[in-house]
N, C-alpha and C positions, 0 to 999 in steps of 0.2 A: 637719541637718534638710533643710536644701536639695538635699543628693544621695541622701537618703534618698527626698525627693517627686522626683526624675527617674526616678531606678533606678524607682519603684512606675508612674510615669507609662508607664513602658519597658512595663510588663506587661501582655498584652494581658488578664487579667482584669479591669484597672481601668479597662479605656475604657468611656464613656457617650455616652447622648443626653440631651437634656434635651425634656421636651416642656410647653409651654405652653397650656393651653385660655384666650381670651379673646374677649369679647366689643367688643376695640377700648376699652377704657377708658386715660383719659390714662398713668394707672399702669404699665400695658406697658413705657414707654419708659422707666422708672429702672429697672423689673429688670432689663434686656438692658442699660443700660450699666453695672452695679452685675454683672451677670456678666460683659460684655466687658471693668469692671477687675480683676477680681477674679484675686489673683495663683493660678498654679499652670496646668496641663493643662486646657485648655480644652474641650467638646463636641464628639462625633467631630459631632455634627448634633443641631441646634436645629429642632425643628418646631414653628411657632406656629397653631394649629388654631384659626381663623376662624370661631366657633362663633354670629357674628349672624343672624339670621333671614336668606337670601338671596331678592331677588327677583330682576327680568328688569334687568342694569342695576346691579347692586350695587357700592357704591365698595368701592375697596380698600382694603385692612383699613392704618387711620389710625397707621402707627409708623415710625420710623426708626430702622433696622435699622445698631447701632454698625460701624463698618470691622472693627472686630477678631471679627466674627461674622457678616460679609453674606454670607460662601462657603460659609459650612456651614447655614445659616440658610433654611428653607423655607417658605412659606405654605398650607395644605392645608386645603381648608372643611372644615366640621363639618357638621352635622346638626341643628342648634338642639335638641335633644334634652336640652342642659343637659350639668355637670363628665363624669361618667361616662358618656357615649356618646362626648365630644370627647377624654376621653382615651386611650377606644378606639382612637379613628381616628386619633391621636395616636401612640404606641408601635407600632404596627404599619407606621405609614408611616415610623418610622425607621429610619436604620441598623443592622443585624442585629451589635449589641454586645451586651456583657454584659449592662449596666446601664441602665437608662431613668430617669432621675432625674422626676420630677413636681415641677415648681413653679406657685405660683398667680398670674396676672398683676398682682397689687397687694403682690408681696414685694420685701424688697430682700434679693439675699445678701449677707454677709458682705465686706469686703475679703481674707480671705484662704480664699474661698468653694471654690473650684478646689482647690488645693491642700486643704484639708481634707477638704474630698469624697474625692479619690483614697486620702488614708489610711484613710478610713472605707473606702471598698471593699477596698483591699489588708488590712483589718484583720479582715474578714469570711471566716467559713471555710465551705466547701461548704456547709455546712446550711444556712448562713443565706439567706432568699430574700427578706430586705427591707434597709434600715437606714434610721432616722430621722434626723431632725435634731432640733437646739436650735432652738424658736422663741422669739423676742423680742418682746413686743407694747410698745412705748414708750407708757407714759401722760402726763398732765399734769403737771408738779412743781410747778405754783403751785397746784391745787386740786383736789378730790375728782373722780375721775371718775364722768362719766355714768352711766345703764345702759347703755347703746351702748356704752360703751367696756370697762365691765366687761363684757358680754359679750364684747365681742373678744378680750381679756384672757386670756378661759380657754382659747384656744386654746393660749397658751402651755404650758396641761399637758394639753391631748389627747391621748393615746397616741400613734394613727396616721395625723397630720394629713397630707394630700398636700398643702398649702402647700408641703411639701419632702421630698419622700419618694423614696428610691432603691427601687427594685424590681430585683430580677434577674431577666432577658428569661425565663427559662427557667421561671420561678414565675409569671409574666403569662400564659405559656400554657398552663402546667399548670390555671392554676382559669378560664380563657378572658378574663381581664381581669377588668373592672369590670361592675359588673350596672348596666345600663342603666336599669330599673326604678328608680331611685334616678334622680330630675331636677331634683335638688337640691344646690347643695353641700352633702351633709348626712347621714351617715351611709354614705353610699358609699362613703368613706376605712376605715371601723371595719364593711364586708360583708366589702371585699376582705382586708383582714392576716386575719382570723377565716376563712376558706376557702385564705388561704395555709397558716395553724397546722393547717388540717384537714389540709390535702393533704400534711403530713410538714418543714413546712421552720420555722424560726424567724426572727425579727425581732430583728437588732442594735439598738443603741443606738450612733450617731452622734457626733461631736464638734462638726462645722459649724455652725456657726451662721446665720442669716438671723434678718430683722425685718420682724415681719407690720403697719406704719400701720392705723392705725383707719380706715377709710375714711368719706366724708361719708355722712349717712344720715338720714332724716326722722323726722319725730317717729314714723308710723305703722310703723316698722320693728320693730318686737319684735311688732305683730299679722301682719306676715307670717311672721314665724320660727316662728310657731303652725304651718304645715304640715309642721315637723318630724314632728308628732306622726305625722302618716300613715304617715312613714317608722318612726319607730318600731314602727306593729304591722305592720310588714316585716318590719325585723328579727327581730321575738319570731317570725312565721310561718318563717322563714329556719334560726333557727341557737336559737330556744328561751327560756325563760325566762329561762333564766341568763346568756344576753347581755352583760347589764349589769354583771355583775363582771367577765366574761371581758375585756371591750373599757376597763376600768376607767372608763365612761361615768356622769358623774350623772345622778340620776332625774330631777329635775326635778320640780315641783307638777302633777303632771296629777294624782293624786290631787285634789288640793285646790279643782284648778278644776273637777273633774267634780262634785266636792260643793256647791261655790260655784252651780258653772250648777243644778244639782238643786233647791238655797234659790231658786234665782231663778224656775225653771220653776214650783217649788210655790205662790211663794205668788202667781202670776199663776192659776193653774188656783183653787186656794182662792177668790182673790176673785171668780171669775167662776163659781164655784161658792157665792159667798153665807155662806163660811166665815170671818168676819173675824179669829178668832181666830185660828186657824190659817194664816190668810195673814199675821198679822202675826209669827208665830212663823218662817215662813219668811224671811218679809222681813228679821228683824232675822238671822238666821242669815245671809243674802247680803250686809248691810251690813256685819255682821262681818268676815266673810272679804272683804271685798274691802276693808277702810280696813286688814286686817292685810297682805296684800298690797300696796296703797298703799306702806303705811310700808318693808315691808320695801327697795321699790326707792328712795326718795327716803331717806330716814335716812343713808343710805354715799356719797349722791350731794353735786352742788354745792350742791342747794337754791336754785337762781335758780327766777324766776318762770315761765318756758319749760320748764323740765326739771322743775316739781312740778306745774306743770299737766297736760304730757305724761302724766309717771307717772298721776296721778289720773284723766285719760280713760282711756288703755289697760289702768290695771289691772282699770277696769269692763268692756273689751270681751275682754280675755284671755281669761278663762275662757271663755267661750261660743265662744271664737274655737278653742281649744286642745278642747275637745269633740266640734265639728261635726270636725274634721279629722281629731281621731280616729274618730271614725264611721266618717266617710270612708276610712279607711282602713283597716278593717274593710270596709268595702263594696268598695272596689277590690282591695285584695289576698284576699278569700276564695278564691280557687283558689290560691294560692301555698304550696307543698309545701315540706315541710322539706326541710333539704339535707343529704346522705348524706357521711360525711366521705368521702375518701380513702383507701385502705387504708394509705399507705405515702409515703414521699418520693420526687418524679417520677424520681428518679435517686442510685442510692447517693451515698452520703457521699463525698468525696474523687475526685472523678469527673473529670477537667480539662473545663471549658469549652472547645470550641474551636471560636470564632468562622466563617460563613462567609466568601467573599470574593469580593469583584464585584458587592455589593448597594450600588445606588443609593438615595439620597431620593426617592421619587416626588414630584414635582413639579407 
């Protein structure tokens, strides 16, 4: 195995960059040293895209940079634009390799992260213009986890998570990267594979492993993740209804909650309309749906007093929260035009890579 990964390491197909979008969080500094140990072929260039808001005066981006990765290892601002604009400016300022690996600044890889990687590359044939990894999300083994944490959870079966995603440089610029439009970690991952599959090329399946930590998070975190939804009718405006099989993405209750906010609207209009009947019809239709909702998130969870109190405020603000944002996003994406596939793969099948040479890190 060991001269099987040198001979593959040999190959200039399987050399990479790794590029990191972060906003300085402590987290940084286990990836980069959980990469700098990680046995096997290390990163022809590491770019860590300093995606904090910058003003006149801005500190320098807060990591130490392992010995075994400070020479190939660059700092390059972003754009505060959020994941998909910083991975733009990310993959383009690095090294003109094969491969662009994407990881998220709160992963750990694998100990034998390097090495797997390259056989995942060397294991990919012309067609392929992605390959994934295995993600790990470690829960609690003494008790039930959170809702915070079962969501994290489900990252581990995401399709096309960039937690840890290899892309080939030559598929990054056939569909122009990542759509900006997307300022979220959140759906941006599951635009880009879905315009790669248009453009002619396929998406392997990986060996490597990494491990995505639950990161700390407030109680009022599941009412921000409501602005998914806006990305959502992105999506459906993007690439169509069918979406959601294509990208194997669940649906999620936004039916539920648009019906829930609906009971809630009606029987505020009814009673100010002097309808007591019918506002009490509505009213019990919102109390429904939202202690069935309730339940659903506390029932699987720990049950302490903090985490069902939690559940039982935000499962009343959810709905209304998951509504207005999809509106909103009906309201801001109305000009956004389907997207026309590709006719064909950027370049036949079997075609050799072959890298340029003299291209520096922009610095």
């Amino acid at each position: 195995m060991a001269a099987r990964n040198r001979e593959d390491a040999g190959a200039e197909g399987t050399t990479y960059a790794v590029v990191i979008p972060t906003l300085g969080r402590p987290s940084l500094g286990a990836t980069l040293r959980a990469l700098a140990d990680a046995t096997g072929p290390k990163p022809k260039s590491v770019i860590l895209v300093d995606d904090r808001p910058h003003t006149h005066g801005a500190t320098p981006l807060p990591v130490d940079v392992p010995a075994a990765l400070r020479e190939v290892t660059a700092v390059v601002p972003g754009r505060a634009r959020g994941p998909a604009a910083a991975r733009n400016t990310g993959w383009r300022a690095a090294l003109r390799v094969p491969w662009v690996v994407f990881l998220d600044d709160d992963v750990v890889p694998g100990p034998t992260w390097c090495d797997d990687l390259v056989l995942d590359l060397a294991a990919a044939t012309p067609a392929n213009g992605a390959v994934t990894a295995r993600i790990d999300v470690p829960l609690p083994a003494d008790r039930r986890p959170t809702d915070w944490e079962r969501n994290t959870a489900g990252l581990a079966t995401a399709r096309w998570i960039t937690a840890d995603m290899a892309y080939r440089r030559e598929a990054l610029e056939a569909v122009g990267g990542f759509d900006e439009r997307f300022r979220r970690a959140f759906r941006e991952d599951a635009d880009l594979a879905l315009r790669v599959l248009d453009a002619g090329w396929t998406v392997a399946r990986g060996a490597r492993s990494t491990s995505h930590p639950v990161r700390p998070a407030g109680r009022w975190v599941s009412l921000r993740l409501q602005r998914g939804n806006a990305d959502d009718v992105l999506m459906t405006r993007l690439h169509g209804p069918d979406w959601w099989t294509r990208a194997a993405a669940p649906r999620g209750r936004l039916p539920r909650h648009l019906a829930v906010t609906a009971a809630a609207a009606g029987a505020l209009a009814c009673a100010a309309l002097r309808r007591p009947g019918a506002a009490t019809v509505c009213a019990a239709g919102w109390l429904a749906g939202t202690a069935e909702f309730a339940l659903a998130r506390i029932l699987p969870g720990p049950r302490h007093r903090d985490e069902v109190l939690a559940m039982a405020v935000t499962s009343a603000l959810i709905p209304p929260a998951a509504t207005w944002h999809w509106l909103r996003g009906h309201v801001t994406h109305l000009g956004a035009e389907p997207l026309r596939p590709a006719s064909g793969p950027p370049r036949p099948p079997g075609t050799p890579y072959r890298p340029l040479t003299g291209e520096q890190v922009r610095r």
